[in-house]
N, CA, C and O of each residue as an XYZ file, in Angstrom:
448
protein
N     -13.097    105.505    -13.026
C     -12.965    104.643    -11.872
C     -11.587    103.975    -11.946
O     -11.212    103.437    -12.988
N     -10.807    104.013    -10.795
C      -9.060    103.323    -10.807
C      -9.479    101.977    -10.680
O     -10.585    101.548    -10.351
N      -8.521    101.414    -10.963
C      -8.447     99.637    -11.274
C      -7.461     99.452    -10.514
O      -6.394    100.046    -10.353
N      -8.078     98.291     -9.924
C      -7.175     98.033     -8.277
C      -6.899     96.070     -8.778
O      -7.501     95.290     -9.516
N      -6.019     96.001     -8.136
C      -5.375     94.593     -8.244
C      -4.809     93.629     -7.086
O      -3.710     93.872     -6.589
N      -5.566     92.549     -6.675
C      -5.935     91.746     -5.469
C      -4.365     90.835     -5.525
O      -4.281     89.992     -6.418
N      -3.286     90.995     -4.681
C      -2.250     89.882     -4.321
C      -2.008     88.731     -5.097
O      -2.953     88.720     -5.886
N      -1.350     87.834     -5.316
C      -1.269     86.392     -5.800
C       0.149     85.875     -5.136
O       1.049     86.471     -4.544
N      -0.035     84.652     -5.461
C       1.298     83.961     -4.959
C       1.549     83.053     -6.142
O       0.649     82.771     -6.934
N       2.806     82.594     -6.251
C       3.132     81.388     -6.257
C       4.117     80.530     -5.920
O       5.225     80.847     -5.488
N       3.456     78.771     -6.240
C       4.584     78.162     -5.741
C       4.922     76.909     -6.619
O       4.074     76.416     -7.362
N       6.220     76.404     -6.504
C       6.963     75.109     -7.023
C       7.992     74.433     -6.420
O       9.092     74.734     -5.957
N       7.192     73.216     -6.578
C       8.604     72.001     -5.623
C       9.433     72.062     -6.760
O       9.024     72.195     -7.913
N      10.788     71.947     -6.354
C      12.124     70.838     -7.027
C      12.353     70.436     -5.997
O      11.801     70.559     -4.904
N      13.586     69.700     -6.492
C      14.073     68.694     -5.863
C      15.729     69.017     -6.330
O      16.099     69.544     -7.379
N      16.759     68.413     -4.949
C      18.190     68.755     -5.462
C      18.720     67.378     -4.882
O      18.786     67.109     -3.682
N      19.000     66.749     -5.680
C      20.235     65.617     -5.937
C      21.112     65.556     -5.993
O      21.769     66.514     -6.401
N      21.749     64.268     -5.581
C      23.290     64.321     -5.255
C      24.068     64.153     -6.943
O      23.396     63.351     -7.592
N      25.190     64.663     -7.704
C      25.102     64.265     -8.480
C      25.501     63.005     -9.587
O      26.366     62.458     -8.903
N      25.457     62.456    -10.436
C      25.290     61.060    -10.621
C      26.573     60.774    -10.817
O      27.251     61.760    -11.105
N      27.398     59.292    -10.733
C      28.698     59.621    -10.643
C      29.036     58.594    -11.947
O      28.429     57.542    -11.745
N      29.676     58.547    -13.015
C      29.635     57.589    -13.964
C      31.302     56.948    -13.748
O      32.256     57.653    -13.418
N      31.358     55.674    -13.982
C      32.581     55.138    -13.572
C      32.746     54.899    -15.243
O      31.903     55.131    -16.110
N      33.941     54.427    -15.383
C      34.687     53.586    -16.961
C      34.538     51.976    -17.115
O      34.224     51.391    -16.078
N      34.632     51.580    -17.701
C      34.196     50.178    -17.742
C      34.857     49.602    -18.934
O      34.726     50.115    -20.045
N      35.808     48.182    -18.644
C      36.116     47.616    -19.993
C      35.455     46.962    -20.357
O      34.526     46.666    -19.606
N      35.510     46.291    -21.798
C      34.456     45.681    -22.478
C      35.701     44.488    -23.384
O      36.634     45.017    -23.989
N      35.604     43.305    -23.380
C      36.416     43.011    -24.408
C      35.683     41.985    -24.963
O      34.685     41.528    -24.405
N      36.157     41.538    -26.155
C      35.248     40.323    -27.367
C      36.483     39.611    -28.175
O      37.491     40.017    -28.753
N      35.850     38.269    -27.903
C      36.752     37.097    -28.799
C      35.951     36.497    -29.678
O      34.742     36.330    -29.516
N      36.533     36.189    -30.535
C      35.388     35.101    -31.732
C      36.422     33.868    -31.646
O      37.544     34.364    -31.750
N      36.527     32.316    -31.484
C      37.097     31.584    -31.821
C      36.292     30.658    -32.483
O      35.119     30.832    -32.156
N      36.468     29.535    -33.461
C      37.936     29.776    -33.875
C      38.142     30.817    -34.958
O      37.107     31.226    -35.485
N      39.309     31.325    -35.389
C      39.130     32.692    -36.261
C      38.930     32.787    -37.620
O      38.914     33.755    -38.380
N      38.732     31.215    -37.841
C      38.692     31.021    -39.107
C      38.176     29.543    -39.251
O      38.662     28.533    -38.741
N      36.812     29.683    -40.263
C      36.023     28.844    -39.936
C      35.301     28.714    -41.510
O      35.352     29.679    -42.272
N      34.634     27.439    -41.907
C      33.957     26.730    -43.515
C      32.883     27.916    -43.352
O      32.618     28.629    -42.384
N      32.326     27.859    -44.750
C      31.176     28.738    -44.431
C      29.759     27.601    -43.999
O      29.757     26.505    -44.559
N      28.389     28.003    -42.811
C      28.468     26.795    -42.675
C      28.656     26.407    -41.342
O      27.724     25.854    -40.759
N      29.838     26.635    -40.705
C      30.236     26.612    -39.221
C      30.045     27.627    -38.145
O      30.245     28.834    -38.275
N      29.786     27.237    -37.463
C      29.342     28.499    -36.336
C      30.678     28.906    -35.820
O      31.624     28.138    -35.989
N      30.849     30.069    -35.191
C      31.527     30.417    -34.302
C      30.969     30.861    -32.540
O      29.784     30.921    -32.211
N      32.185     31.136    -31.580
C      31.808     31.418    -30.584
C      32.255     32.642    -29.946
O      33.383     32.790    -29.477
N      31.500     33.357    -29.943
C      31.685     35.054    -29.361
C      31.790     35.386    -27.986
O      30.663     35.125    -27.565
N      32.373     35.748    -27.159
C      32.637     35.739    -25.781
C      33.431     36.682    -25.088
O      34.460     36.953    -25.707
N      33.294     37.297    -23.967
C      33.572     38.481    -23.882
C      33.607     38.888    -22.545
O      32.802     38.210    -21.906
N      34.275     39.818    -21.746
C      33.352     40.189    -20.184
C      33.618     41.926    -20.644
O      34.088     42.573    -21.580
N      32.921     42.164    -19.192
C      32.199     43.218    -19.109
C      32.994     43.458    -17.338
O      32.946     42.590    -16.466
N      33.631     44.755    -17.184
C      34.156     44.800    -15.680
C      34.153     46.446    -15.317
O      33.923     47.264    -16.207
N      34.397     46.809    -14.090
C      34.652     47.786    -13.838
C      36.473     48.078    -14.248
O      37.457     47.338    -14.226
N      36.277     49.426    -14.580
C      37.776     49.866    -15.381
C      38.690     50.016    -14.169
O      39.851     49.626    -14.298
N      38.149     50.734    -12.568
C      39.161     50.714    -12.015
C      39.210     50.004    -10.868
O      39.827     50.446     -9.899
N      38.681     49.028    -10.839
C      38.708     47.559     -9.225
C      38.302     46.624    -10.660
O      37.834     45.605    -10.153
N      38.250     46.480    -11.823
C      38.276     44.878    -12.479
C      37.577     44.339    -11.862
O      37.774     43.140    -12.057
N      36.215     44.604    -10.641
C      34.995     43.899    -10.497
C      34.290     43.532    -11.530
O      34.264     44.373    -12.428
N      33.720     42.590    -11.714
C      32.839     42.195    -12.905
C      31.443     42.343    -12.919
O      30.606     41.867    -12.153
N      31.321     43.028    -13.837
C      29.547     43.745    -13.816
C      28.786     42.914    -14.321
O      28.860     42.488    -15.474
N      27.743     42.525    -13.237
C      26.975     41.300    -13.268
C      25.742     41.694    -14.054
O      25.489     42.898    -14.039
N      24.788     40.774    -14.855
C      23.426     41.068    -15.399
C      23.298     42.392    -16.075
O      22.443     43.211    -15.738
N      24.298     42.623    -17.187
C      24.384     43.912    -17.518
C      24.279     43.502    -19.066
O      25.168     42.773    -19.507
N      23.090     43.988    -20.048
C      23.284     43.811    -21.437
C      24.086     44.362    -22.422
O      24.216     45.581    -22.532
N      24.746     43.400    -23.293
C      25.598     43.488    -24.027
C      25.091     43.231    -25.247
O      24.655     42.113    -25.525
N      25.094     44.199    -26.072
C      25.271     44.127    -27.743
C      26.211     43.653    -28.615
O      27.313     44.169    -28.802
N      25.685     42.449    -29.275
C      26.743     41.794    -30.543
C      26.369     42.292    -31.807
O      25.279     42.132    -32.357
N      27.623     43.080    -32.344
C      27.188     43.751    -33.751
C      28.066     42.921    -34.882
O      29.019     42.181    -34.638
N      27.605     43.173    -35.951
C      28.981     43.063    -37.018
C      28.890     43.552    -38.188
O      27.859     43.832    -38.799
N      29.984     43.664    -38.522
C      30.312     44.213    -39.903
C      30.783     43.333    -41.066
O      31.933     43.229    -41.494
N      29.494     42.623    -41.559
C      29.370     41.617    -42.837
C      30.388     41.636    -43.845
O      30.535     42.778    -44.282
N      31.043     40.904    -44.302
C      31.480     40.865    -45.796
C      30.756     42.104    -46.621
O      29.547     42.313    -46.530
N      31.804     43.039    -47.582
C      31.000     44.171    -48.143
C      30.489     45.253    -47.990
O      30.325     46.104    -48.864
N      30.055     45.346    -46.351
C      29.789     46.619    -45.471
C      30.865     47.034    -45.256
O      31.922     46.411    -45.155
N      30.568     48.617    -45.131
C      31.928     49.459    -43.884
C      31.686     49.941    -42.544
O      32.053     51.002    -42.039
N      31.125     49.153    -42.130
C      30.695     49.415    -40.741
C      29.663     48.271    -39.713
O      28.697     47.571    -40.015
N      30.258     48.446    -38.654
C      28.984     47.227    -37.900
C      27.225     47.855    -38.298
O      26.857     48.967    -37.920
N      26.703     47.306    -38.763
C      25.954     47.809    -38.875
C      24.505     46.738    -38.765
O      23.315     47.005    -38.935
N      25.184     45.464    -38.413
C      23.752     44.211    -38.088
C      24.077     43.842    -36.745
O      25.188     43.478    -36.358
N      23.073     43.953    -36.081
C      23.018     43.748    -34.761
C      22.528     41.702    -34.821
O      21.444     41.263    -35.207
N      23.649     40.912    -34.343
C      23.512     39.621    -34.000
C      22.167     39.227    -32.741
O      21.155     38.527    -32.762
N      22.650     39.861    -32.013
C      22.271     39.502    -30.505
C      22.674     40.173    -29.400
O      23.798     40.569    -29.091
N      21.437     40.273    -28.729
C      21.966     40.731    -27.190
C      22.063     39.743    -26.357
O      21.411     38.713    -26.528
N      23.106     39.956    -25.072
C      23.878     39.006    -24.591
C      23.117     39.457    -23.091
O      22.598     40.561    -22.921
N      23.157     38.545    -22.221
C      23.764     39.475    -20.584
C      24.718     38.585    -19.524
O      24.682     37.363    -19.383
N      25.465     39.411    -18.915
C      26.551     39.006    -18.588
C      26.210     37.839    -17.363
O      25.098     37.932    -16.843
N      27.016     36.880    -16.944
C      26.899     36.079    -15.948
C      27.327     36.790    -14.387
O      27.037     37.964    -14.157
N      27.934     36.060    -13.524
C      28.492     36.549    -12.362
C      29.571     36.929    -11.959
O      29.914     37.437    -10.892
N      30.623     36.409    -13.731
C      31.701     36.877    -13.366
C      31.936     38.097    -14.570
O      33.042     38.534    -14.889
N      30.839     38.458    -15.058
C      30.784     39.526    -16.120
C      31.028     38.875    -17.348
O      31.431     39.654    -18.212
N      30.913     37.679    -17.713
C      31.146     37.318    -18.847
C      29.956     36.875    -19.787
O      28.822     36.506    -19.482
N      30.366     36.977    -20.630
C      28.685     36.584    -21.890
C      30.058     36.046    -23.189
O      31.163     36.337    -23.648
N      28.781     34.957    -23.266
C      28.851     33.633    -24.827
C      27.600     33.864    -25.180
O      26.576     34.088    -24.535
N      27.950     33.737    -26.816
C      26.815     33.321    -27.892
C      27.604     32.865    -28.972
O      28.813     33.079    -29.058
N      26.807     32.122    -29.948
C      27.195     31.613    -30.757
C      26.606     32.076    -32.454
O      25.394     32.280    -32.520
N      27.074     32.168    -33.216
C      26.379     32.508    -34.700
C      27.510     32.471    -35.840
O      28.705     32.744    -35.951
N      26.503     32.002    -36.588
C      27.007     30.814    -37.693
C      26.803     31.929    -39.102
O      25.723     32.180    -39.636
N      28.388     32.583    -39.571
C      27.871     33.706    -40.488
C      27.529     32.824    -41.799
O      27.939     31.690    -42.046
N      26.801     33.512    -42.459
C      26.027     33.013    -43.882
C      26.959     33.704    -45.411
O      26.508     33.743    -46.555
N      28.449     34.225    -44.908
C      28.820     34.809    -46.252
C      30.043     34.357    -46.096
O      30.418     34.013    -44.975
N      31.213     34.248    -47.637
C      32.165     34.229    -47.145
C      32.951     35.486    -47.651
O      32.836     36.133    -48.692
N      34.027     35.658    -46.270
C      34.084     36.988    -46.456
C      34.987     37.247    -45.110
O      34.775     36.417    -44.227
N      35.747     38.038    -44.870
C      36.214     39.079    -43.357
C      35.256     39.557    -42.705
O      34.685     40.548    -43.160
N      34.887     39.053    -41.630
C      33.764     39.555    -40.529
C      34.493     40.561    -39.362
O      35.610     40.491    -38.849
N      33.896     41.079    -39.257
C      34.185     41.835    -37.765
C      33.217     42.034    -36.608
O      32.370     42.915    -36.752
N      33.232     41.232    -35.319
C      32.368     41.657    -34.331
C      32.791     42.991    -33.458
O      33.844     43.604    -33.281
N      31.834     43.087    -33.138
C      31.680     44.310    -31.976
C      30.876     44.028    -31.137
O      29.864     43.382    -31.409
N      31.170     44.473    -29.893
C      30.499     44.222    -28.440
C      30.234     45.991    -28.379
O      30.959     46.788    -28.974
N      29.313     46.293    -27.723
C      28.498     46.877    -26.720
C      27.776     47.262    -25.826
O      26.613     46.896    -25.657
N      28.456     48.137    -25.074
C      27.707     47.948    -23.742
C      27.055     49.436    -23.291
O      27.644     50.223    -22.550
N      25.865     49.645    -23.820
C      25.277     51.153    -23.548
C      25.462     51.897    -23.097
O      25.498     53.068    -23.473
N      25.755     51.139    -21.498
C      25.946     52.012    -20.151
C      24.430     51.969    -19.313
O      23.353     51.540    -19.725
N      24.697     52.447    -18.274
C      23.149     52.273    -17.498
C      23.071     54.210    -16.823
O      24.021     54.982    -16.695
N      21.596     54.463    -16.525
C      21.342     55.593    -16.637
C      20.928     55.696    -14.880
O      20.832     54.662    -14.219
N      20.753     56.787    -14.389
C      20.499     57.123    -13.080
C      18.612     56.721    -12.952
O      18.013     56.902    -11.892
């Protein structure tokens, strides 16, 4: 007896998008004062803007890292920051060693 075989279909949505457009962005960070007792806090401060109109990117989180006395690399995350209205972010932290500190700012980026 032959073996016979009945039609099928199929089907699938996508979807096509426009594609995502990523701009550049500066980031800059101050610590004052630059030299400080151990003991004393310092103040970290920074903005956050677009790279090519220097608009300032509002409510956007910022990462405070540093690189401790003894480490080679940022590698303790202080605090996250988020920026005000004119893209700027303050915090304050009071290091516990004495020693050459180094901060670092970061700013992730934001995703589609």
């Amino acid at each position: 007896m032959p073996t016979y075989y009945n039609p099928s279909e199929a089907f699938v949505d996508f979807i096509v998008e426009e594609p995502a457009v990523y701009l550049d962005t500066d980031l800059t960070i101050s610590v004052t004062p630059e030299k400080v007792d151990l003991g004393d806090p310092v103040s970290i401060a920074g903005t956050l803007k677009k790279k090519l109109s220097a608009d300032p990117m509002v409510s956007h989180q910022v990462e405070i890292w540093c690189q401790r006395p003894g480490s080679s690399e940022c590698d303790f995350l202080i605090t996250n920051v988020v920026t005000d209205t004119n893209g700027e972010f303050t915090t304050v932290y009071t290091p516990d060693q004495v020693g050459s500190w180094i901060f670092e700012a970061k700013f992730i980026g934001t995703k589609p």
